[in-house]
C-alpha positions, 0 to 999 in steps of 0.5 A, spaced: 500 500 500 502 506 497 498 513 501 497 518 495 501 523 495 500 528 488 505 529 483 501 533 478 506 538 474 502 545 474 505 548 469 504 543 463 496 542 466 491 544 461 486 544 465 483 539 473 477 535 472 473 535 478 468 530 478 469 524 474 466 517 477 471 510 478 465 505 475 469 499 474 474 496 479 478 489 480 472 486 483 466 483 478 461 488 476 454 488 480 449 486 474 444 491 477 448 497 477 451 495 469 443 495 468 442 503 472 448 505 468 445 502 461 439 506 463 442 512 464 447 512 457 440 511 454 438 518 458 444 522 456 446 519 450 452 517 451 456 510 450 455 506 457 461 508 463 465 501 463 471 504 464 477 502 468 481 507 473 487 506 469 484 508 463 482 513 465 488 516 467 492 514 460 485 519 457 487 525 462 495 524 462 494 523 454 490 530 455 495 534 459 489 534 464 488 531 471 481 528 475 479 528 481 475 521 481 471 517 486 466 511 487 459 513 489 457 508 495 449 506 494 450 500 498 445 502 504 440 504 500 440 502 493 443 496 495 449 497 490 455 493 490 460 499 490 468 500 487 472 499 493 475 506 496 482 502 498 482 500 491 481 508 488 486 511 492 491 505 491 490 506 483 490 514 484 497 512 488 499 509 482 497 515 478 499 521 482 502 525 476 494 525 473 489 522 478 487 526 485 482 520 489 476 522 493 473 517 497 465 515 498 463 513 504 454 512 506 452 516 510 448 511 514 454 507 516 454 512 522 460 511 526 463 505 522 463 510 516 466 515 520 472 511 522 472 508 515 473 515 513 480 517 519 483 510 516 482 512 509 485 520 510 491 517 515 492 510 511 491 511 504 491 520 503 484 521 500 483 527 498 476 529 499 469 526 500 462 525 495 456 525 497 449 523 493 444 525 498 439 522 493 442 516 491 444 515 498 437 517 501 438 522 506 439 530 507 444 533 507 443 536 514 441 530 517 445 530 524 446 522 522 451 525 517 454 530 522 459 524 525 463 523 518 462 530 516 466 532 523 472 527 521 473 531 515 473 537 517 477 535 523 483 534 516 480 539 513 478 536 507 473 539 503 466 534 501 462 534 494 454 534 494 451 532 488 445 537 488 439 537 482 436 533 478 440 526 477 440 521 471 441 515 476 434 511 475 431 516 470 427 513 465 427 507 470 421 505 473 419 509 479 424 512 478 429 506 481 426 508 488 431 515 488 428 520 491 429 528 487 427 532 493 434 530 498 438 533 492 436 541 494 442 545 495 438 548 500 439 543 505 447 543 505 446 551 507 446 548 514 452 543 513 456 550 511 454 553 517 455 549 521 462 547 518 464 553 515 471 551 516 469 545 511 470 547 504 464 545 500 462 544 493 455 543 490 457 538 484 452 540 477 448 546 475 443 544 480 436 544 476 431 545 478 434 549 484 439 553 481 437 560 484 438 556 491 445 553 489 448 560 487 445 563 493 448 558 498 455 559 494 454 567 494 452 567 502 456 562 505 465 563 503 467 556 503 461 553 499 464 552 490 460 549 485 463 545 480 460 545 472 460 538 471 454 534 469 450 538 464 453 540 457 455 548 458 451 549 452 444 548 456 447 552 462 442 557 464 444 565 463 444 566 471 448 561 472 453 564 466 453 571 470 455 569 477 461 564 473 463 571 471 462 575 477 461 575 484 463 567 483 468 566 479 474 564 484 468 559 487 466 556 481 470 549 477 471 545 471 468 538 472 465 533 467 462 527 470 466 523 466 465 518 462 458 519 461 461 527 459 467 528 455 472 534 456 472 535 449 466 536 449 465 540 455 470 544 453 468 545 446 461 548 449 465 551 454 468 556 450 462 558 446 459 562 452 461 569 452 465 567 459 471 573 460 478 571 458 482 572 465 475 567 468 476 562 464 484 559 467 480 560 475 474 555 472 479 550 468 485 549 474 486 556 478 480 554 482 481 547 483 489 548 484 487 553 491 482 549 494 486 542 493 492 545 496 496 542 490 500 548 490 
């Protein structure tokens, strides 16, 4: 076991991935999960995401880019196997030069999850924390929550929320049980304020509770939100404003890959009228500060 320590060249980096999904591992995949992830390639007409992690570093080291990746674990409440967080931050470990591991841990595994999170900070050097309020079944600012959240903060780490809309179960039936409603950023207000040491980051343009999002970010100094997971063609205008103002040192390049790919993330990205000295604090600058990679 070798504990993740960064080796990312900042002056040749093009650009820091933050949000891309470790979806395939060592171990045999979960049919269940191959049959959600089918469903939702279908719902963003993308190719299906069965791409292994080193894969997945050879894609960003060709492309002169690095990623922040994880695992999403839903074993409580979607009752998904998950890709092991050790196995994530030893292939990150190996991949120093392009790979930053964030693990992913339920909410619902209480003080076991919590002591799972210190051994993965101290053991193996993960560099941060994902949550999915929807698949995981919980809000935010559930005190259930507040257990794991207190490790991190005590490591100083920062922790990323999916908010919004998700394409995990959409089109399914019943929507594979996820319920939107945990998904409001408004929920993670009260995380912010009470860790506001903690740096946070609402993950995706937030549909449909954008103005929420961006008030949380404006309101609260240690809250980011990153651009993954929508086309930035489809970005609404109040959205583009505040990445060009008030919000331009909070806001983050992000792709959600595999389901989107830098290339075209990227190609929409510079279409939107987003002022030159902006858009190198979107693509690195901003990720870099808040890492601490610098």
């Amino acid at each position: 076991m070798s504990k993740y320590r960064p080796n990312i060249d900042l002056k040749k980096l093009v650009a820091l991935d933050f949000h891309t999904h470790a979806h395939v591992g060592r171990s045999p995949r979960d049919p269940c999960v191959i049959q959600m992830e089918e469903a939702m390639s279908a719902y963003f007409k993308a190719a299906p995401p069965a791409v292994s992690i080193p894969d997945i570093a050879r894609y960003y080291r060709e492309r002169h880019m690095a990623a922040v990746i994880f695992p999403v674990d839903s074993e409580a409440n979607v009752g998904h196997w998950r890709v092991a967080n050790d196995e994530v931050a030893e292939a990150c470990a190996e991949n120093n030069d392009v790979l930053i591991p964030f693990a992913s841990i339920d909410p619902a595994k209480g003080k076991l999850g919590a002591r799972e999170a210190r051994r993965l900070i101290e053991e193996y050097g993960v560099r941060g924390f994902k949550f999915h309020p929807s698949v995981q079944g919980f809000y935010p600012n559930d005190r259930k929550a507040y257990v794991l959240y207190e490790v991190i903060a005590e490591h100083k780490l920062p922790a990323l929320f999916h908010t919004g809309q998700t394409g995990v179960g959409a089109k399914m039936r019943g929507g594979m049980g996820i319920r939107l409603k945990y998904s409001d950023p408004i929920y993670v207000d009260d995380v912010s304020a009470d860790f506001p040491d903690m740096l946070i980051i609402l993950a995706h343009p937030s549909f449909p509770w954008q103005d929420e999002a961006l008030a949380v970010a404006t309101h609260k100094p240690n809250v980011y939100i990153d651009l993954s997971g929508w086309a930035p063609k489809y970005f609404p205008d109040n959205l583009v404003r505040y990445v060009n103002t008030l919000l331009k040192d909070r806001m983050l390049f992000g792709t959600d890959y595999p389901v989107l790919t830098p290339e075209r993330w990227l190609t929409e990205f510079a279409a939107l009228p987003i002022k030159p000295e902006v858009r190198q604090l979107i693509l690195k600058d901003n990720a870099i500060k808040l890492l601490g990679l610098k």
